[in-house]
C-alpha positions in Angstrom: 36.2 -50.0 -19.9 39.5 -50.9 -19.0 40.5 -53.9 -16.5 40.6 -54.0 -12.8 44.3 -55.0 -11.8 44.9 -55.5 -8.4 48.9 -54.9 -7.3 51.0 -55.1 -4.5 53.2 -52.5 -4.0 54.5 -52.7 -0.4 54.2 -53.7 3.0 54.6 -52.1 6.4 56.1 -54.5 9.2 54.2 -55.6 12.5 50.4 -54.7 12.8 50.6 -52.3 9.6 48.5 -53.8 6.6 49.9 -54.5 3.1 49.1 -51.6 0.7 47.0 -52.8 -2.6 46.7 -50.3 -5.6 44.0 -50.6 -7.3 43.9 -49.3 -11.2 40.5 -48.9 -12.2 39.0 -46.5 -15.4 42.6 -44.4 -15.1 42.2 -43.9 -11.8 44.8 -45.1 -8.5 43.0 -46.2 -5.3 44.8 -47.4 -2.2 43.0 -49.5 -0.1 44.7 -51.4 2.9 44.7 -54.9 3.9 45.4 -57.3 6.5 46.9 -60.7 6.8 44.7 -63.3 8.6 47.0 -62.9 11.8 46.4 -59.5 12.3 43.4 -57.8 13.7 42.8 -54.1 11.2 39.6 -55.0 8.3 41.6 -55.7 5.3 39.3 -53.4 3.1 40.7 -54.5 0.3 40.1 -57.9 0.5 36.4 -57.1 0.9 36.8 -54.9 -2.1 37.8 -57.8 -4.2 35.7 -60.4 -3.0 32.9 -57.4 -3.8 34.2 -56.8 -6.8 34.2 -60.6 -7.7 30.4 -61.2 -6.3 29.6 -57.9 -8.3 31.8 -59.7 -11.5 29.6 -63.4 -11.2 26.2 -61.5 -10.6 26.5 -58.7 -13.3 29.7 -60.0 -15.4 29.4 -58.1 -18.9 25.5 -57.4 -17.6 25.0 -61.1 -18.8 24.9 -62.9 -15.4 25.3 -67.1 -16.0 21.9 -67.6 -14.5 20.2 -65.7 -16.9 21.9 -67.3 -19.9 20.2 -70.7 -18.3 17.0 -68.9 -18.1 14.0 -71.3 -19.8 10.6 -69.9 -21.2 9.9 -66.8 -22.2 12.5 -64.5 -21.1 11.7 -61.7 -18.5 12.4 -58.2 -20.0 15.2 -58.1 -17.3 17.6 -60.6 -19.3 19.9 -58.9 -21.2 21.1 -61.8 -23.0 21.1 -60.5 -26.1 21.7 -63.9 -27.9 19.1 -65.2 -26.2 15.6 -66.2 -27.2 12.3 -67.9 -25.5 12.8 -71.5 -25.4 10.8 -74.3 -24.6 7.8 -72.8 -24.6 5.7 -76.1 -24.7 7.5 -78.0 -21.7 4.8 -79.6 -19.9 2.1 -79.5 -22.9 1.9 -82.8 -23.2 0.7 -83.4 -19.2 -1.4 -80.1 -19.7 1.1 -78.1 -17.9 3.2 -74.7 -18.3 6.4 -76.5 -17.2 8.2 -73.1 -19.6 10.4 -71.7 -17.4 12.8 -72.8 -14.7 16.4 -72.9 -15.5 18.5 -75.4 -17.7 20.6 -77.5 -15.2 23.5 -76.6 -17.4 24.9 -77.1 -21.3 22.4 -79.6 -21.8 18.7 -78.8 -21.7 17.4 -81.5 -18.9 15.6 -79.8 -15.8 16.0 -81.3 -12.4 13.9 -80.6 -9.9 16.5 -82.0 -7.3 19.6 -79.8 -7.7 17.2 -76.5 -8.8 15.4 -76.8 -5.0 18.8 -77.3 -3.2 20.3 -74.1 -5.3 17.4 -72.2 -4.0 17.3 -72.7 -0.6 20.9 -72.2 -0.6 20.8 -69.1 -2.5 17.3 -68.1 0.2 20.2 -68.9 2.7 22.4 -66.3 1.7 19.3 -63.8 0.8 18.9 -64.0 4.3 21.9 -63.9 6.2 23.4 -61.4 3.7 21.0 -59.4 3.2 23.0 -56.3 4.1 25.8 -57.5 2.2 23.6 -57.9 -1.2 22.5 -54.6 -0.8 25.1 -52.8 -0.4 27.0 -54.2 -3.2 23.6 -53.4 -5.3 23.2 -57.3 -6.1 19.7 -57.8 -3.7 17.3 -57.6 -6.7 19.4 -59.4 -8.9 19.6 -62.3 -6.4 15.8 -62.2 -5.4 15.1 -62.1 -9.3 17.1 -65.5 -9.5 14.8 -67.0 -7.1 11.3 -66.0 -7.6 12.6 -67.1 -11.4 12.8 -70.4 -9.9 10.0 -70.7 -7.4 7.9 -69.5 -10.2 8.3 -73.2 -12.1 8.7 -74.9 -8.7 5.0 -73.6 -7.9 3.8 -74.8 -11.5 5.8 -78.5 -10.9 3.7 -78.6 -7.9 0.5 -78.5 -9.6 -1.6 -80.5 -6.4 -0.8 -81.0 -2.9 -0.2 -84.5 -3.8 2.1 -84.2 -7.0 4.9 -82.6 -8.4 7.5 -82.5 -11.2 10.6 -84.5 -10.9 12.0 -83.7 -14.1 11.8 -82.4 -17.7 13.4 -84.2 -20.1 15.6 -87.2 -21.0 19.0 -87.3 -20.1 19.8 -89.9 -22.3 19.1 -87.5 -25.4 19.2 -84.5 -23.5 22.9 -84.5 -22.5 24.3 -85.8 -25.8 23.0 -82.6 -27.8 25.7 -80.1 -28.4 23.9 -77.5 -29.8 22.7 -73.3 -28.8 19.7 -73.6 -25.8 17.3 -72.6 -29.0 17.8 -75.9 -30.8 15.3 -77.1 -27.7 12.6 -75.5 -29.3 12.4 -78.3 -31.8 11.8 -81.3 -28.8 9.9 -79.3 -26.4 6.8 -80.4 -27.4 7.8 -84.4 -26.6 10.2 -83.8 -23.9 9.0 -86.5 -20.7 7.8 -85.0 -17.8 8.8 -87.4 -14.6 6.4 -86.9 -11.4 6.9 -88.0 -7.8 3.2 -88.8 -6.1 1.6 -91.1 -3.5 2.3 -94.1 -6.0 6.0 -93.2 -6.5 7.2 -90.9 -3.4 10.3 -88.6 -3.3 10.9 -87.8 0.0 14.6 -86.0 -0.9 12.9 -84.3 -3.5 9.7 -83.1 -1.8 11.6 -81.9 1.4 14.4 -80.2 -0.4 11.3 -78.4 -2.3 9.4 -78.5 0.9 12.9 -75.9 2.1 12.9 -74.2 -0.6 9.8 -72.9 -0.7 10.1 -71.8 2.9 13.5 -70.3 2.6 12.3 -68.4 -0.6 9.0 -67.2 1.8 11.5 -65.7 4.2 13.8 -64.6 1.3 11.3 -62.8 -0.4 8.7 -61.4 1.9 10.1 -58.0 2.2 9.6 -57.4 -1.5 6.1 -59.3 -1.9 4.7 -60.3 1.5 1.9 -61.8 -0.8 3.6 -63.9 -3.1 6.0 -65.2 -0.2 2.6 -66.2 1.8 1.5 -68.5 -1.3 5.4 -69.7 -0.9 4.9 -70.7 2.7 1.5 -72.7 2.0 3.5 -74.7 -0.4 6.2 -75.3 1.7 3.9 -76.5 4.2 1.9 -78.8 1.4 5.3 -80.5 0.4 6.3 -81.5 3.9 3.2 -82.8 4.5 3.4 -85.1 1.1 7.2 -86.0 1.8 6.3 -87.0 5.4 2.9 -88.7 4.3 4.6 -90.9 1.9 7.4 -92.1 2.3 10.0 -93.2 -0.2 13.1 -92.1 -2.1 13.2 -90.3 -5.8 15.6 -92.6 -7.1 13.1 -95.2 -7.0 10.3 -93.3 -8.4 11.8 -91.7 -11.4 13.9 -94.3 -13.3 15.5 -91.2 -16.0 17.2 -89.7 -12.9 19.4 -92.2 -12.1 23.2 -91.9 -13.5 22.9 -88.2 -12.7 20.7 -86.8 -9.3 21.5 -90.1 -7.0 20.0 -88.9 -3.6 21.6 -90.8 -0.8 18.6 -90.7 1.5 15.8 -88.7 2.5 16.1 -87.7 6.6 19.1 -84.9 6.1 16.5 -83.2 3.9 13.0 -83.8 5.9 15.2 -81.8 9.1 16.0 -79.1 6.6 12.8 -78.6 5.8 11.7 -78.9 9.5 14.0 -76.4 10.3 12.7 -74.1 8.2 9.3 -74.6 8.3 10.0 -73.7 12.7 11.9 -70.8 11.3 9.3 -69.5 9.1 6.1 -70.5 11.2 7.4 -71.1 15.1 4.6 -73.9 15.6 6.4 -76.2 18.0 5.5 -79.6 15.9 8.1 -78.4 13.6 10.7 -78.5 16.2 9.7 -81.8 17.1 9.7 -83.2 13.8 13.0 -81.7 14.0 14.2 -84.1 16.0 12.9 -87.3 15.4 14.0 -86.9 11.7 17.6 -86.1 13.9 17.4 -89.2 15.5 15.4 -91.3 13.0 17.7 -91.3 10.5 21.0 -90.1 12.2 21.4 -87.2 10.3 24.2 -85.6 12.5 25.7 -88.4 13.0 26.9 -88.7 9.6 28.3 -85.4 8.6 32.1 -86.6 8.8 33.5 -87.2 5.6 30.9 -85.9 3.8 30.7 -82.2 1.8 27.6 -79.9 1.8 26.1 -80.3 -1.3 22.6 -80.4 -3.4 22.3 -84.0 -1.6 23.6 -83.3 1.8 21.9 -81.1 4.2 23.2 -82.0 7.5 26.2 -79.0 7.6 22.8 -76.9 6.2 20.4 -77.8 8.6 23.0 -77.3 11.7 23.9 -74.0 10.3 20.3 -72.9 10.4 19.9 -75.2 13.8 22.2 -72.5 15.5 20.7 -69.2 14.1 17.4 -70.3 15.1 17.1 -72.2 18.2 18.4 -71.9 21.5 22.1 -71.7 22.6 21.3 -74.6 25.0 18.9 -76.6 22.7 19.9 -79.8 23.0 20.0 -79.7 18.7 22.3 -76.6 18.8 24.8 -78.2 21.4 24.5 -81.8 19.2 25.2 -79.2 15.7 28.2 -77.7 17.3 29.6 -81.0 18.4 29.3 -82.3 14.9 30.4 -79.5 12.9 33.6 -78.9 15.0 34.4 -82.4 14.6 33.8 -82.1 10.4 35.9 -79.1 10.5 39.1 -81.4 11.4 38.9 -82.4 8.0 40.2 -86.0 9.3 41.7 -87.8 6.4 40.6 -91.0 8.1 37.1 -90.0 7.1 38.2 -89.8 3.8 39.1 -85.8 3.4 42.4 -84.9 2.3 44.1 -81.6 0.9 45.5 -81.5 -2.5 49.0 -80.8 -2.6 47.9 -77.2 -3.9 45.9 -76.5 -1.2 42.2 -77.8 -2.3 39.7 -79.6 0.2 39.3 -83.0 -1.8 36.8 -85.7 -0.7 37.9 -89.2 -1.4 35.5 -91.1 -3.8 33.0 -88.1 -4.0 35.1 -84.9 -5.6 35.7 -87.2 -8.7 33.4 -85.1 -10.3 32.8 -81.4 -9.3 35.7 -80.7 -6.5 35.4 -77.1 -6.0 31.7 -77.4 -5.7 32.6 -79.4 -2.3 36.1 -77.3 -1.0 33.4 -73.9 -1.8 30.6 -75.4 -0.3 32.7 -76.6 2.6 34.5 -73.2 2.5 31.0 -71.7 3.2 29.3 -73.2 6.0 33.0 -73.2 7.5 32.8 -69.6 7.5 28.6 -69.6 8.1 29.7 -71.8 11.5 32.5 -69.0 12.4 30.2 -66.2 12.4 27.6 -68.2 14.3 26.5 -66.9 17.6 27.6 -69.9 19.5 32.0 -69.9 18.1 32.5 -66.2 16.8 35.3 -65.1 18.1 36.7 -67.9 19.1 40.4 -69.9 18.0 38.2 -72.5 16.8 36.5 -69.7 14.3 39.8 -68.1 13.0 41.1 -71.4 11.7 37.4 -71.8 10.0 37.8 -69.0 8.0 41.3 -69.1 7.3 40.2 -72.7 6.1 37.4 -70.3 3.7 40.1 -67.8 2.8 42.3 -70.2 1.1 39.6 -72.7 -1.2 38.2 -69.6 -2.2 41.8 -68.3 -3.3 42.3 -71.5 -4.9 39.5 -71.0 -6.7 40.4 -67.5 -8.1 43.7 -68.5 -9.0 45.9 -69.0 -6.2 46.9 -72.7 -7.5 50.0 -74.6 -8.6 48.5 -74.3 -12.1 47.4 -71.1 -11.8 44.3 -71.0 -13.3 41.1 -69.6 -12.6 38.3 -71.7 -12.6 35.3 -68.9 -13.2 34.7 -68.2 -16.7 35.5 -65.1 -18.6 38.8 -64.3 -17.8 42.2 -64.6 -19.6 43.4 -67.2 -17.1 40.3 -69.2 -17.5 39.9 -73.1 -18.6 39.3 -72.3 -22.8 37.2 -75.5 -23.7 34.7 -75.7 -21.3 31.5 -77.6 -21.8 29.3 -74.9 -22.0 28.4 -72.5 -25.6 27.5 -69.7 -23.9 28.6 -70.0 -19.7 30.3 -66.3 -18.8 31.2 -66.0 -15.0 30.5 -69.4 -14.0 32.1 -71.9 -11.6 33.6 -74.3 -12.6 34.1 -78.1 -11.5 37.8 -77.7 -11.1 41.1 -80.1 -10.9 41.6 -83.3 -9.6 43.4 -84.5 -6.4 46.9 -83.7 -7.3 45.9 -80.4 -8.9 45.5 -81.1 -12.4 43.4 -80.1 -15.1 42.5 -81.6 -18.5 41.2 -78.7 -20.6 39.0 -80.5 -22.8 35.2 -80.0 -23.4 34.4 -83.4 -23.4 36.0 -83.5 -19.8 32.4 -84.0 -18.0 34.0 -83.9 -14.5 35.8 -80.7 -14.4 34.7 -78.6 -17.4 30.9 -78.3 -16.6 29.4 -75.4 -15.0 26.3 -76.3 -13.5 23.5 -74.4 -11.5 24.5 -76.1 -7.6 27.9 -74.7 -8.7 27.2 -71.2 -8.1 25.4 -71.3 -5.0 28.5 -71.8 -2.7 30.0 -69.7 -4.8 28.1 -67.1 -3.9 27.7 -68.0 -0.4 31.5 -67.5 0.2 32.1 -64.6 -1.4 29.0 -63.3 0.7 30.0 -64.8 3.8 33.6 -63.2 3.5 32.6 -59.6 2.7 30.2 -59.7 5.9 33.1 -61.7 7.7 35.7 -58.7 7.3 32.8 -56.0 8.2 32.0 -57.9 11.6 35.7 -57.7 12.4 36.1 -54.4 12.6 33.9 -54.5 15.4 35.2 -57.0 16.9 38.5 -55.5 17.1 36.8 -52.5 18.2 35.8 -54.4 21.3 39.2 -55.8 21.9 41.3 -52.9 22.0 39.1 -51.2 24.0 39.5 -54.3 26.9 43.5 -53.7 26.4 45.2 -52.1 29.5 46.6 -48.5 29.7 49.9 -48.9 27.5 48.3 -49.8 24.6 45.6 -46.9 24.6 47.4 -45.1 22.0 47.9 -47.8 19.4 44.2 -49.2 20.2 43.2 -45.2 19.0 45.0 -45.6 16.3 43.3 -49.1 14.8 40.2 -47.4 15.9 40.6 -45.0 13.6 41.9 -47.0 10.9 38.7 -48.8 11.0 36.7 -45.9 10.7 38.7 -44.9 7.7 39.0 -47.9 6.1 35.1 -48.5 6.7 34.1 -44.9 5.6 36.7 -45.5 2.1 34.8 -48.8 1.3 31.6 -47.4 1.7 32.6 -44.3 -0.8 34.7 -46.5 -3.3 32.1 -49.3 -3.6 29.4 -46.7 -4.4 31.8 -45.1 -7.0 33.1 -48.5 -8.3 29.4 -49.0 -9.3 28.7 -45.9 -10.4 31.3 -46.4 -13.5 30.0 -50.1 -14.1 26.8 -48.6 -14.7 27.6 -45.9 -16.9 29.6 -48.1 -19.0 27.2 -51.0 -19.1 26.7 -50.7 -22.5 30.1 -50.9 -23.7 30.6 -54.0 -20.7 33.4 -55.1 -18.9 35.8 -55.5 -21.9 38.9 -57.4 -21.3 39.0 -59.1 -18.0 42.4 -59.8 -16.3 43.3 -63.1 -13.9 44.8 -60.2 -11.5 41.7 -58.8 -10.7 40.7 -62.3 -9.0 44.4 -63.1 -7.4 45.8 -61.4 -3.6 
C-alpha cells in the first residue's frame, strides 16, 4: 500500500480554511482545515490525528502493546515473531503470574506503572468512547485493558495481598536479547508482594483505580466480568487505606526505577472513582480527607501528570463527576488554571523548540510529561466547568503544539513515534513499531544512541497520553463545530449570510469525515496483509 502524504497546497485569506490534499492508494482527497484562530472544524486535522491514533493502535496490524504482550498469546496478536513467554512467572509462589505486559525492552513487570497505564487508558475508554468507535479502535483498546486486568486480578490473589513485581531489575534490564530469551529465567524470576507486613499504599490505590476505571470501561462489553473488577477495586482500597505505608519501603528491587513520591494523590484517585463507579457517599468523603490529609491539590504546580502523579487525574475526573459548586470541583479548577500558567518559577519552562520541559523531572522521559500535560490541558478545556471559555482556547492550543512537536514539528525535525523514516534509528527496543518515545532534552537535542536510557526507551506509561491526546483532539475538533453552530446563530442580522455559510461548511465537512474515515479504513483492511509498507514523516507533520 502506498504512503499517506499529507500537502499543503494553498490557502484562502480571512475565515477561509487552508486546503490539505491528501494522497492516499492513488487517490486525491481535499479536506479543509482551520487555524486555531478561526472558528470552521479543521476536518483535516481530525483526519490526521485519526489517522495517527489509527497508525499507533493498528500500525502494520502489529500494535506496540501487543508486541509487549506476556504469556501465552491471545489468538488476536498478530505478532507474527512472537511466541508465548514466561509461561512459569509466578510458579515458584504457586501463582499464574503469565501474562501482563513487559514494562518495556527489558522483561521486568511493574505493577506500579502497568495500574496507572490502565486507568489512564479506562480514562480515555470512557470519555472517548465515541471517538474509539468511530475510528474502529474500541475493541482494540478494551482488548489492551482486560489483557491487563487479567494479571492485575491474578497479582491480587487475597484481599490482603498482591504482586508488586516480577522480576529483578538488576538482571532483568541488563539483558539485550528477543522477549523469548525470558523463557529460560521464568521459572526463578522473584516475585515482590505488598501485604499487611509491607504496605503499598501508591500501589494498592493506583490498582484500587484501576480496577474501577476498567469496571466502567468495560461494562458494556461484559457487565459480569466488570462486576468482579468493581469488587476488586473495592478490596484494594480497603487494604491501601487499612494499612498504611509506601511501596518503596516494602519492595527493596523497585527502588532506582518506580520511586512513588507519596501515597494520598493516589488514595483520592481511587476515591474518586470508587464514587464514580458506586455513588456511596463515604467515597466522597474519603475524597476529601485524602484532599486535605495529604494536600494533594495543593501541590500540583510544577509537577506533570504522570504514572506517579494523580492530582491533574483526580481533578479532571473531580469535575466530570461531582457538582459544579462542590467545594472539590471549585478547589480543582482553582488549581488546575493555576498549573496551566506553566510558571517557570515552579520549575516549568519551554524548550527553545517549543516542548513543555519540567526542571529536574523531564531528565528522563520529556514527552511523556509535555503529552501527559498536553492531555489533561485539553481534558480540563472540554470540561463542563471552562469549555468555551479564553481560558480553554489557550489550553488546547497549549495541546496542539506538544503534540506537533511530538510528530515532527521540531527544530530537529524528528519524529519521535517509531516506524517512520523520520524516526530516531537506534532505539532501545528489538522489536517496538509505533511507540512513543522519551524524546529530546531541554534545548531540543537528541543523542540517537540505544544505550541512551533517557530518550531512546519506549515504555508502556508512554503510550497512554499518547493516546489520550490524540483522543482528546479528535473529540475536541467534533465539539467545535457545534459550538460554532451556537455562536453564529447568536450573531446579529448582518452576519446571517456568512453564519449560513459556516453552517454549512460544517455540515459538509462533518458529513466528508464521516464518509472518508469509513473508506480510509475500508482500504487498511483489505490490504492488511500486505501492511502499511513504507511510512512517510509527512503523514505525521501540518
Amino acid at each position: 500500500m502506498k504512503a499517506v502524504q499529507w500537502t499543503h497546497i494553498g490557502a484562502f485569506p480571512f475565515v477561509y480554511p487552508h486546503i490539505l490534499t491528501v494522497r492516499y492508494s492513488g487517490e486525491r482527497l481535499n479536506h479543509q482545515r482551520r487555524s486555531l484562530g478561526y472558528c470552521i472544524p479543521h476536518t483535516a486535522v481530525s483526519v490526521l490525528y485519526i489517522e495517527s491514533l489509527y497508525l499507533f493502535t493498528r500500525l502494520d496490524e502489529r500494535p506496540w502493546q501487543t508486541v509487549q504482550q506476556s504469556g501465552r498469546l491471545p489468538k488476536w496478536n498478530t505478532v507474527p515473531w512472537r511466541t508465548d513467554i514466561a509461561l512459569n512467572d509466578g510458579a515458584s509462589v504457586g501463582l499464574d503470574l503469565s501474562g501482563g505486559y513487559l514494562d518495556s525492552s527489558d522483561f521486568v513487570k511493574f505493577g506500579f506503572p502497568l495500574a496507572a497505564t490502565v486507568s489512564m487508558l479506562s480514562f480515555q475508554a470512557i470519555e472517548y468512547r465515541a471517538i474509539f468507535e468511530e475510528v474502529g479502535e474500541l475493541n482494540n483498546v478494551t482488548r489492551v485493558i482486560r489483557w491487563a486486568t487479567d494479571w492485575m486480578m491474578a497479582c491480587h490473589a487475597n484481599e490482603d495481598t498482591y504482586v508488586a513485581q516480577v522480576g529483578d531489575p538488576k538482571f532483568d534490564l541488563a539483558s539485550w536479547q528477543q522477549f523469548d530469551g525470558v523463557n529460560a529465567a521464568s521459572t526463578r524470576r522473584p516475585v515482590s508482594f505488598i501485604d499487611p507486613q509491607n504496605p503499598g499504599s501508591d500501589l494498592a490505590g493506583e490498582a484500587a483505580a484501576a480496577f474501577t476505571a476498567a469496571s466502567l470501561a468495560l461494562h458494556a462489553s461484559d457487565p459480569m466480568y466488570a462486576a468482579g473488577l468493581l469488587a476488586h477495586g473495592r478490596q484494594m482500597y480497603t487494604f491501601a487505606t487499612t494499612y498504611l505505608g509506601s511501596v518503596n519501603s516494602s519492595v527493596p528491587r523497585l527502588r532506582g526505577h518506580y520511586m512513588s513520591s507519596g501515597y494520598g494523590d493516589e488514595l483520592a484517585w481511587a476515591a474518586t472513582w470508587l464514587y464514580k463507579a458506586t455513588g456511596e457517599y463515604a467515597y466522597r468523603r474519603d475524597l476529601d480527607t485524602h484532599i486535605r490529609q495529604y494536600a494533594v491539590t495543593s501541590n500540583i504546580r510544577g509537577l506533570p501528570p504522570s504514572w506517579d502523579q494523580k492530582a491533574h487525574l483526580m481533578c479532571a475526573l473531580a469535575v466530570r463527576t461531582l457538582a459544579a459548586d462542590d467545594a472539590i470541583v471549585v478547589d480543582c479548577d482553582m488549581r488546575m488554571w493555576e498549573w496551566l500558567k506553566f510558571d517557570n518559577k515552579y520549575g516549568t519552562i519551554f524548550t527553545p523548540g517549543g516542548m513543555l520541559y519540567y526542571e529536574n523531572i523531564s531528565d528522563t522521559g520529556a514527552l511523556r510529561y509535555a503529552l501527559n500535560s498536553a492531555w489533561l490541558a485539553q481534558m480540563y478545556a472540554d470540561s463542563p466547568t471552562t469549555r468555551g471559555s479564553h481560558s480553554a482556547w489557550r489550553a488546547s492550543a497549549f495541546a496542539v503544539r506538544q503534540l506537533e512537536y511530538a510528530l515532527g514539528r521540531n527544530p530537529i525535525g524528528m519524529v519521535f513515534i517509531t516506524g517512520t523514516e523520520k524516526s530516531p534509528v537506534n532505539i532501545s527496543h528489538r522489536l517496538a513499531h509505533g511507540a512513543l518515545l522519551g524524546g529530546p532534552n531541554a534545548t531540543d537535542e537528541y543523542i540517537d544512541q540505544r544505550t541512551n536510557f533517557k530518550q531512546a526507551v519506549p515504555t508502556l506509561d508512554y503510550q497512554a497520553g499518547f493516546i489520550g491526546i490524540l483522543a482528546s483532539l479528535i473529540n475536541h475538533q467534533r465539539a467545535d463545530c457545534l459550538t460554532t453552530l451556537h455562536r453564529i446563530l447568536s450573531l446579529t442580522t448582518p452576519f446571517a449570510a456568512l453564519g449560513l455559510h459556516i453552517i454549512y461548511v460544517c455540515i459538509r465537512s462533518w458529513w466528508n469525515h464521516r464518509r472518508e474515515v469509513k473508506a480510509r479504513k475500508s482500504a487498511l483492511a483489505e490490504t492488511s496483509d500486505a501492511g502499511l509498507g513504507e511510512i512517510t514523516s509527512n503523514e505525521f507533520m501540518m
